[in-house]
Phi, psi and omega in degrees: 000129185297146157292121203281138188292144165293006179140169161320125165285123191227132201243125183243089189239167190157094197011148163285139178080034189301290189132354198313289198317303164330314184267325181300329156329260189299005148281306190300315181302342172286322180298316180101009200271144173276123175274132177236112171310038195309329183316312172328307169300292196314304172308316217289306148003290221265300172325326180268337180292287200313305167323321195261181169251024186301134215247103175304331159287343173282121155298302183296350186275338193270340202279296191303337197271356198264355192304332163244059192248139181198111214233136176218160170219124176253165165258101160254112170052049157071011196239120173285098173276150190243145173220141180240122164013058157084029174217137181260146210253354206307354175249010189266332229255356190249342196285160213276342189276321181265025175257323177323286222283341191277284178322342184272315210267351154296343179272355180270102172325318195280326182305290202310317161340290177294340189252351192267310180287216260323269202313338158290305210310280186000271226246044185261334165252034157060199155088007200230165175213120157244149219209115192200211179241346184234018203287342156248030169231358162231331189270309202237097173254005193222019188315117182296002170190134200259111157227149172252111184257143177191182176193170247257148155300318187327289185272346150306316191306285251265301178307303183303314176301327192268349180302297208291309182268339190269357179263327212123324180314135172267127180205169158244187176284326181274004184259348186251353180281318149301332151330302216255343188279331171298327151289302226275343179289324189292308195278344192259005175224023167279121152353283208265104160081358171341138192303098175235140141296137161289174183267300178296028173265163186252082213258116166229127165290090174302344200316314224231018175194151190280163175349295190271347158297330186258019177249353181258333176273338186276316192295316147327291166328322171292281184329314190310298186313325191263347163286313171312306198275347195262310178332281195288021194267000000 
């Protein structure tokens, strides 16, 4: 007899600088549910490549560095931390120099590998929202709820930006807004797992309404579904 889930798999993908990580936050914690950053894995990743002289065209030099790669997410004191092979990277992972380096090494088949049976093991007894660019359509493709979430490069930029100068970072506004236009070109047109709507996702524009609004339109959705799966349970 199978063991019954602790709730819905819930899949949030959608350009960098969305809001996805943000929302995904505050819907689970409204859910009571656990969130998993894969974007978060990627980046942490990219931190550590970013350390080497690894060369991205050896496939087999990327294969051997990922063979003993081990990425983690912890909940400390209501705050999510990332750890790379036993060091935590969670204040490293957002600057505009690993968001480049996250779109390259993500298009990497030995990366991608390495990363996807963890993120099913996570989220395999439900109860979780997860939140990346391919997660309901290569990592959770049978997610019981789907959304793509995105906004304007315009209003991405402006967001990556005030993140950035609230660190310290010397950027401008025209630079991060290219930035976002320069991933999204990066993820929607790599070979492997590319940035797409699923076709059953649930597409909300964020450019023009806030934070606890799109988090109140997912949770409606949640409730509906999760009132549906009990019906028929």
């Amino acid at each position: 007899m199978s063991q019954k889930k602790r709730g819905l798999v819930i899949a949030i993908d959608g350009p960098s600088g969305a809001g996805k990580s943000t929302i995904a936050h505050l819907l689970a914690k409204r859910l009571g549910y656990l969130q998993i950053d894969t974007g978060a894995m990627y980046r942490a990743v990219a931190v550590l490549i970013s350390r080497t002289a690894l060369d991205l065209a050896d496939l087999d030099a990327v294969q051997r560095f990922c063979a003993d790669l081990n990425v983690r997410l912890e909940t400390v004191a209501g705050c999510q931390k990332v750890f790379a092979n036993g060091q935590e990277v969670t204040s490293q992972i957002r600057t505009a120099e690993v968001s480049v380096m996250t779109s390259r090494i993500s298009a990497l088949k030995p990366v991608r590998d390495a990363l996807l049976l963890a993120q099913r093991e996570m989220g395999r007894d439900g109860g979780v929202v997860l939140e990346g660019r391919d997660i309901g359509t290569v990592v959770f493709p049978d997610a019981d709820l789907k959304f793509f979430l995105t906004a304007s490069p315009e209003v991405r930029g402006k967001r990556r930006y005030d993140e950035m100068i609230a660190r310290g970072e010397q950027v401008t506004l025209r630079e991060t807004i290219e930035a976002a236009v320069q991933r999204d070109a990066q993820d929607t047109q790599r070979d492997i797992a590319p940035l797409k709507q699923a076709d059953d996702a649930i597409a909300i524009d964020s450019s023009d309404i806030g934070i606890e609004d799109v988090v109140d339109r997912m949770e409606a959705f949640v409730r509906e579904k999760t009132a549906q799966r009990e019906s028929y349970s």
